[in-house]
C-alpha positions in Angstrom: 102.7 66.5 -311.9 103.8 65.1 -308.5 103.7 61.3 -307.7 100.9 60.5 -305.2 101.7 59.4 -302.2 100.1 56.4 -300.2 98.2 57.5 -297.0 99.3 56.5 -294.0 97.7 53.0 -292.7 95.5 52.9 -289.7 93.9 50.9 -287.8 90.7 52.0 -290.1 92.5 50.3 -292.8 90.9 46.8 -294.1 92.8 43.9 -294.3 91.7 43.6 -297.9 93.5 47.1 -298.4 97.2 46.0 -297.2 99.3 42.9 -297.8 101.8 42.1 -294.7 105.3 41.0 -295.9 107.6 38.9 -293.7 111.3 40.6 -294.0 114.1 39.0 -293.3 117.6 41.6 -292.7 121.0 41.5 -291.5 122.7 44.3 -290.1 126.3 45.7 -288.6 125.5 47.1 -285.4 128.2 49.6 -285.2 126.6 52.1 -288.0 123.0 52.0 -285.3 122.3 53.8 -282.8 120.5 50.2 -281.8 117.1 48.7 -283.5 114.0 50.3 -282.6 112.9 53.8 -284.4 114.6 56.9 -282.6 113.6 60.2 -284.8 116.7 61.8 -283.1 119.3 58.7 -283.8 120.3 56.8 -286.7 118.3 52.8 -286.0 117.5 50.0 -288.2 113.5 50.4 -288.0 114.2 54.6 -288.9 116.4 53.5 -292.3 114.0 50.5 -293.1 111.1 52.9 -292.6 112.5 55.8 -294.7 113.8 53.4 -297.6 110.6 51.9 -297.8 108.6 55.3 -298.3 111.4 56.2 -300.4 111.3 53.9 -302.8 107.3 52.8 -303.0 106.6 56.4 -302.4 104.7 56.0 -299.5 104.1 57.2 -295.7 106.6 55.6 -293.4 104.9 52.7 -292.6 104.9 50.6 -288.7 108.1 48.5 -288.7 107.8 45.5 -285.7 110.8 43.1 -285.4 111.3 39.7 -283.5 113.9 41.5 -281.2 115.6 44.9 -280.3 119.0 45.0 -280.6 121.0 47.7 -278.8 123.4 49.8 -280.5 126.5 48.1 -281.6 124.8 44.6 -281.4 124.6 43.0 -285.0 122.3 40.6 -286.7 122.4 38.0 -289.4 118.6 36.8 -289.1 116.6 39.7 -287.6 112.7 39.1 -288.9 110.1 42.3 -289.3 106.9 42.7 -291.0 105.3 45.8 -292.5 102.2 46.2 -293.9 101.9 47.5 -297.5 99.3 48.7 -299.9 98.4 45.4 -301.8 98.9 47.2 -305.6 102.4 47.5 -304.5 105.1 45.2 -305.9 101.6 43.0 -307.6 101.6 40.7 -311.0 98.7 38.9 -311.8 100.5 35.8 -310.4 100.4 37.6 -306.5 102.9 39.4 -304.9 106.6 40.0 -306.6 108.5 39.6 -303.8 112.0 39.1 -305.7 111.6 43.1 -307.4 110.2 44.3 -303.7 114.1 42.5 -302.2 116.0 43.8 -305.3 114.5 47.5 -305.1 115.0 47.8 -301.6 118.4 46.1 -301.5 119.8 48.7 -304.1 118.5 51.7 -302.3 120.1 50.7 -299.2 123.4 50.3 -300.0 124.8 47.7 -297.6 123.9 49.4 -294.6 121.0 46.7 -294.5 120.9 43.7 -296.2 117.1 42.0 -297.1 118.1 38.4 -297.1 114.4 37.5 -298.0 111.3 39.4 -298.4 107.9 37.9 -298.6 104.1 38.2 -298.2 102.7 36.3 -295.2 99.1 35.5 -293.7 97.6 39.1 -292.1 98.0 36.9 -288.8 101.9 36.6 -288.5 103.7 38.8 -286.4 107.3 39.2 -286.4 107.4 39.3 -282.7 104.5 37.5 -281.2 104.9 34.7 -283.6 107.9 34.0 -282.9 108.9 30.4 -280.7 112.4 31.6 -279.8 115.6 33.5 -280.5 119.2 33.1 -280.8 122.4 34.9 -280.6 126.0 34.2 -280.3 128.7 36.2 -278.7 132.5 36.1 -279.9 134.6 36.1 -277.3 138.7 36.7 -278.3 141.2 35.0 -275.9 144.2 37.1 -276.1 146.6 39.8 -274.6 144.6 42.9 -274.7 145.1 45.3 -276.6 143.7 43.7 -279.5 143.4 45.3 -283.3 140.3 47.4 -283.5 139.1 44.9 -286.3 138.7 42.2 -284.0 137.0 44.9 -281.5 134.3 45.5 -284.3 133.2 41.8 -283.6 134.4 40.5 -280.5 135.2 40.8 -277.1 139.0 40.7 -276.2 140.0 39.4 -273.1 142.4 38.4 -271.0 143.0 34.4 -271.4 143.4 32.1 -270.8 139.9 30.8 -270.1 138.5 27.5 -268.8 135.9 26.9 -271.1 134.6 23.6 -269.4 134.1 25.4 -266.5 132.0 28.3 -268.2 130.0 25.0 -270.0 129.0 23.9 -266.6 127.4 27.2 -265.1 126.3 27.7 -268.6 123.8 24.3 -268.1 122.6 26.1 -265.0 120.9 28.5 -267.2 118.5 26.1 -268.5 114.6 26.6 -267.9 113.0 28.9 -266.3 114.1 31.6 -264.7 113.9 35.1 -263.0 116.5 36.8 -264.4 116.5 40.2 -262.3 119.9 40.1 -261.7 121.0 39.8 -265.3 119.1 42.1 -266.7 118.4 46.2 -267.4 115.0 46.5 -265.8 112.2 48.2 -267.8 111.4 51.8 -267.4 108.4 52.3 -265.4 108.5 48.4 -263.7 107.9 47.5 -260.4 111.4 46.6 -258.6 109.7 43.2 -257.0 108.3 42.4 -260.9 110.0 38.6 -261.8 112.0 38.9 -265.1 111.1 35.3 -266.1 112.8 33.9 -269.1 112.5 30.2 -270.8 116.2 29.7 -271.8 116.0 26.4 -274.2 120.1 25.6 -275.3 123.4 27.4 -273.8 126.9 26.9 -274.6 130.1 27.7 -275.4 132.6 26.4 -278.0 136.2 27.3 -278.5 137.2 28.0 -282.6 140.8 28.1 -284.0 141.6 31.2 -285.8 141.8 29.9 -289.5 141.7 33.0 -291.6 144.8 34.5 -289.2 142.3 37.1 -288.4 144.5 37.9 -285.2 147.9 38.8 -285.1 148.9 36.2 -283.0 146.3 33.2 -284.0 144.0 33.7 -280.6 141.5 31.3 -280.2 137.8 32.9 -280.2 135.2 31.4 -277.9 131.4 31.2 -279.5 129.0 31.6 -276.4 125.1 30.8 -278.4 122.0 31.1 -276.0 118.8 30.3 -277.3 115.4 31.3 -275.8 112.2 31.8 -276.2 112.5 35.6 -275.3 115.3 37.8 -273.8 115.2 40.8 -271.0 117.6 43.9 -271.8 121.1 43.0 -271.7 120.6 39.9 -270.9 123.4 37.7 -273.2 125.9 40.5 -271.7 125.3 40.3 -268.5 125.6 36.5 -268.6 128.8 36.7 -271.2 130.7 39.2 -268.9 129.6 36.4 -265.6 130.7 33.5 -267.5 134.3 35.6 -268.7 135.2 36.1 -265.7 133.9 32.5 -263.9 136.4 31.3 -266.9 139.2 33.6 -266.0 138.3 32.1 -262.1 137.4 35.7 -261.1 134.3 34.4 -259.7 132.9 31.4 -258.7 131.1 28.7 -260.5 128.3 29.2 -257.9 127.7 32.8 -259.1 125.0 31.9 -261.6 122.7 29.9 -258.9 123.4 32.1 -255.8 122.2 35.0 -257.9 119.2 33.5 -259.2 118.0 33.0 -255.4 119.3 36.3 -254.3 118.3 38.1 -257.5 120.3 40.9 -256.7 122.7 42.7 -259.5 125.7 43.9 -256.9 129.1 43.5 -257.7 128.5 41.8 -260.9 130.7 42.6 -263.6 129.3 45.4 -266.4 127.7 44.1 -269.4 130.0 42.5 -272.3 130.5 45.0 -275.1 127.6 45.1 -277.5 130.1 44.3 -280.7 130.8 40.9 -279.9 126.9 40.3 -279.8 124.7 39.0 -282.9 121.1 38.0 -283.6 121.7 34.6 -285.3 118.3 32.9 -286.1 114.3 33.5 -284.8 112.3 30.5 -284.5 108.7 30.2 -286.1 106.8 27.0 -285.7 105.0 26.9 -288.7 108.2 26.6 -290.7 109.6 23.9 -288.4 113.2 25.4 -287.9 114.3 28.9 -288.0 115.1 32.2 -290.0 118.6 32.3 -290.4 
């Protein structure tokens, strides 16, 4: 006798037929081909979606997620809902949300972690609910080449940097702005189509190397943007700008001259996607964040 399988849901479904739960999952980027579900690739929605059906024996179901993250970019506080069949994981005291985290947790083996799991009002939505997003980028300030441990997490370059220098152009990122010059451009978008962006805190702070992770004790600098949504690439872009204003490559005007001229030339490429991590998602109903 074969275990039956849950149907697909559609958009047929009731709301009385599924329960939506509220994930939260932390990730290293380097075993992803990025975030969003790629049949051909290996992605965090693809081995969410196929645990999931493994282990409640049902169709994959629709994965969405505050943010995408590219491949090689981590998270510690990525947020996604699913919608489930409402018999699953169910006590007669509601959900049981604690066996739903432990099941999925021991099928995946590491290669995600479900910090939290949880059911949630039909309304929330991982993405659209969501106030505002933060990540951080690790910077290393050292003599390249560095050990390819510290190249799993960071961004090795050559210092030494003047960090109160990137701090000011960094405060010229506040608010709104078109970010065209910053950013990957969708596929399919106009050329002349603003990129607009609300960016809320940014700033970088220098750390000492406590646990000797470096050979030679190199300072690593934390650059943490938060914003109420991102364009692609954008926290590279800026990081690779900011690296080199600090190395006095460019000049501290670069950031305002290319918000008027929106134009991308002769920037420098994108920082690596390793030293880049989702940190936290905002939701105003719980007053602070998902970290």
């Amino acid at each position: 006798m074969t275990t039956p399988r849950w149907r697909a849901l559609s958009s047929s479904d009731s709301p009385l037929d599924v329960q939506r739960w509220r994930l939260d999952i932390a990730y290293d980027g380097n075993a992803f081909s990025g975030f969003a579900y790629q049949p051909e690739f290996t992605t965090v929605v693809g081995v969410l979606r196929e645990t999931l059906a493994g282990t409640l024996q049902i169709d994959e179901p629709l994965i969405i997620g505050a943010g995408r993250t590219d491949a090689g970019v981590h998270a510690f506080a990525q947020v996604v809902h699913v919608d489930l069949p409402v018999t699953l994981f169910s006590t007669k005291r509601g959900p049981d949300a604690e066996r739903l985290m432990r099941s999925l947790n021991q099928q995946l083996r590491g290669r995600i972690k479900v910090l939290d799991a949880r059911p949630v009002e039909q309304g929330f939505h991982a993405r659209f609910s969501a106030t505002w997003r933060e990540y951080r980028y690790l910077v290393l300030e050292t003599s390249p080449p560095a050990l390819d441990l510290t190249n799993q997490w960071s961004w090795s370059v050559q210092g030494p940097l003047d960090d109160e220098a990137m701090n000011r152009v960094s405060a010229e990122i506040l608010g709104l702005h078109d970010f065209r010059a910053f950013c990957r451009r969708p596929t399919n978008s106009l050329a002349d189509e603003p990129l607009l962006r609300r960016v809320i805190d940014a700033r970088w702070v220098r750390l000492a190397d406590e646990w000797n992770l470096t050979p030679d004790g190199s300072p690593t600098l934390r650059f943490t943007i938060r914003a109420e949504s991102f364009c692609h690439n954008m926290v590279r872009c800026l990081t690779s700008v900011l690296v080199e204003i600090g190395q006095g490559k460019l000049p501290e005007t670069t950031i305002a001259e290319r918000f008027e001229s929106l134009s991308r030339d002769h920037l420098p490429s994108p920082a690596p996607a390793s030293g880049l991590a989702l940190v936290a998602v905002g939701y105003d109903d719980e007053g602070d964040s998902a970290r």
